[in-house]
C-alpha positions in Angstrom: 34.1 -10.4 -59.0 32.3 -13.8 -59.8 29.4 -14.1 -61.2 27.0 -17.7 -60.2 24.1 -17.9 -62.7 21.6 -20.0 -61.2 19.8 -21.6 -64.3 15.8 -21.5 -64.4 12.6 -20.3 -65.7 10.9 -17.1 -65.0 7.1 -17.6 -63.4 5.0 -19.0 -60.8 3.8 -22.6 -62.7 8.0 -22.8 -62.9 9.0 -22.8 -59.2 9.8 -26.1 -57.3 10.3 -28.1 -61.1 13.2 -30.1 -61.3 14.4 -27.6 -64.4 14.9 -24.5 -61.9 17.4 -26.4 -58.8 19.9 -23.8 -60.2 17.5 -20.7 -58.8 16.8 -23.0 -55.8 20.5 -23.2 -54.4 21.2 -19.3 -55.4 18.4 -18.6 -52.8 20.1 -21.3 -50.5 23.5 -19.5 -51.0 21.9 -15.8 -51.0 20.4 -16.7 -47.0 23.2 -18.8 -45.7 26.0 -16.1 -47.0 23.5 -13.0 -45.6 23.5 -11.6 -49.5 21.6 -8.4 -50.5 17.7 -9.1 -51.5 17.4 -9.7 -55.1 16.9 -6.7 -56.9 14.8 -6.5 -60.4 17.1 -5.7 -63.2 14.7 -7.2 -66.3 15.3 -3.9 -68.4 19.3 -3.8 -68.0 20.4 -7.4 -67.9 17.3 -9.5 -68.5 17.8 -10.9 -64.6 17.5 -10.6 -61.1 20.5 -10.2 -59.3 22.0 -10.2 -55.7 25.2 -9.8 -54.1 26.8 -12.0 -51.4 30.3 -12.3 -50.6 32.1 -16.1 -51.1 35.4 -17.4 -50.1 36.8 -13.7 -49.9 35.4 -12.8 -53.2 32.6 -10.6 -54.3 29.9 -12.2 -56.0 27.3 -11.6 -58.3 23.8 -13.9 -58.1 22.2 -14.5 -61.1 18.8 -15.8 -62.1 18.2 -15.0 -66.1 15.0 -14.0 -66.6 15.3 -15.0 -69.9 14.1 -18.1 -70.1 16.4 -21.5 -69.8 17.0 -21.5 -73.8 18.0 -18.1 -73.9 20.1 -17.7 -70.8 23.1 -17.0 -72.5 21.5 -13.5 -73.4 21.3 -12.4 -69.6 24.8 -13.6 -69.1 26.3 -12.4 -72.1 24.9 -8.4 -70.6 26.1 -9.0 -67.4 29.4 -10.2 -68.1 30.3 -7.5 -71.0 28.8 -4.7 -68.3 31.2 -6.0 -65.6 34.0 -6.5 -68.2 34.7 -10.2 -67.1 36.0 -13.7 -68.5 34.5 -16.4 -69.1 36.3 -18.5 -66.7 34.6 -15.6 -64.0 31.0 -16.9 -65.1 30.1 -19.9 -62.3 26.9 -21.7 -63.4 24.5 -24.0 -61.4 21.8 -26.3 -63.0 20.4 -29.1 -63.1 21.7 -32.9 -64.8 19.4 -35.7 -65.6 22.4 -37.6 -65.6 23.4 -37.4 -61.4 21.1 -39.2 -59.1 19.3 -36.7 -57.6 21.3 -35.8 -54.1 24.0 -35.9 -55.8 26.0 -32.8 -57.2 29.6 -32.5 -59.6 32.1 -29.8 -60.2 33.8 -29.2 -63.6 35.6 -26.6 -64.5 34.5 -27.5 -68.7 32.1 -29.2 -70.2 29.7 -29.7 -72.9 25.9 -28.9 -73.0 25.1 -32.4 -72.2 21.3 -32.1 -74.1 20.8 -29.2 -71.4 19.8 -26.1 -73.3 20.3 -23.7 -71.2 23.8 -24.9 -71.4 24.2 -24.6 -75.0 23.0 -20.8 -74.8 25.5 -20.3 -72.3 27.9 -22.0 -74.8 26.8 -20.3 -77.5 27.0 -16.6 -76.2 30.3 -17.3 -74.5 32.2 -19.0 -77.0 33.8 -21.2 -75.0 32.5 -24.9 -73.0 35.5 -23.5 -70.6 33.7 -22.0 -67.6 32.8 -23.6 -64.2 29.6 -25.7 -63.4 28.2 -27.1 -60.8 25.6 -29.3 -61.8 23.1 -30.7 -59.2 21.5 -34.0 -60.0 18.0 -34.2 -60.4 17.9 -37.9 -61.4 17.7 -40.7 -64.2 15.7 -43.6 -63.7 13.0 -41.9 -62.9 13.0 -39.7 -65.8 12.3 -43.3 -67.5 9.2 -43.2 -66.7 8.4 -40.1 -69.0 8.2 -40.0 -72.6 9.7 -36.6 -73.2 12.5 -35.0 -71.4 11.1 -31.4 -71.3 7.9 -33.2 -69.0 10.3 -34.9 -66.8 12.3 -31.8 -66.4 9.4 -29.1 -66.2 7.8 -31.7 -63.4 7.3 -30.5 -59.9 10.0 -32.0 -57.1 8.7 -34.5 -55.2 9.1 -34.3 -51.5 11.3 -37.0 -51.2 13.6 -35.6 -54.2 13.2 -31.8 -52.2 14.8 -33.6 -49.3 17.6 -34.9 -51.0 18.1 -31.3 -52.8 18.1 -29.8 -49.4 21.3 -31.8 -48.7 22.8 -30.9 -51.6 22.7 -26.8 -51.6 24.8 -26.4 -48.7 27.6 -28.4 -50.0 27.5 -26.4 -53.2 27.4 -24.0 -51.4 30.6 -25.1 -49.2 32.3 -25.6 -52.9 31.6 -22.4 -54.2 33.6 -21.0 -50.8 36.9 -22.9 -50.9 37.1 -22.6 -54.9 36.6 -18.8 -54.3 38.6 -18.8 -51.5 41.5 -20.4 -53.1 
């Protein structure tokens, strides 16, 4: 068993921001691989959670519910519950850094600023997981004086388009990694 931790913020002035892409392509991958609805599991794990099967393999879903800074809380429960490594933990989220319609696979990596990242870091113990990181732009988080705003801000539809290409081949990736 896998888990993919979608990376995100809990609540309604939260949903289409650039900050929760990771939730966005779990719910792209939860449709597309015909998963089970996402059940409410706040008072065990801190997270919602769905199964879907990828590449052969059994798969958890995860959105935290925790909050981005505190993710690794959520995570942490769910691994230790399900006895797994941290090389089991699969993580999407967002990346200033990529252009957005872009997307990258590394199998290690450091927080990169992202803070959800460094809780994962943190409560794992290790930068030695895999990530898929979707891109939700640079130049134009320029034009904003603090991250966080940029970040927090609502997709445009132009960006939502682009991020509409990228889910399915994340979620193509996820398969033959899995698979393999």
């Amino acid at each position: 068993m896998k888990l993919i931790v979608g990376l995100g913020n809990p609540g309604a002035q939260y949903a289409q921001t650039r900050h929760n892409v990771g939730w966005a392509c779990l719910e792209y991958v939860r449709e597309t691989a015909q998963g089970s609805a996402w059940r409410d599991e706040r008072k065990k794990f801190s997270a919602e959670t769905a199964t879907v099967t990828l590449g052969g393999e059994k798969c958890l879903l995860v959105k935290p519910q925790t909050f981005m800074n505190r993710s690794g809380e959520a995570v942490t429960r769910l691994r230790q519950f399900y006895k797994l490594g941290a090389e089991d933990v699969w993580v999407v989220y967002d990346d200033v850094s990529l252009p957005v319609g872009s997307w990258r696979y590394r199998a290690q990596g450091s927080a990169g600023g992202h803070n959800g990242v460094k809780s994962l870091i943190a409560h794992l113990g290790t930068r030695e997981w895999p990530r898929l990181k979707i891109g939700v732009d640079t130049p134009k988080r320029q034009q904003y004086g603090d991250l966080a705003d940029y970040v927090l801000g609502r997709v445009s539809p132009a960006e939502q388009a682009a991020l509409e290409t990228v889910y399915p081949a994340v979620c193509t990736e996820l398969r033959e990694r899995l698979g393999a």
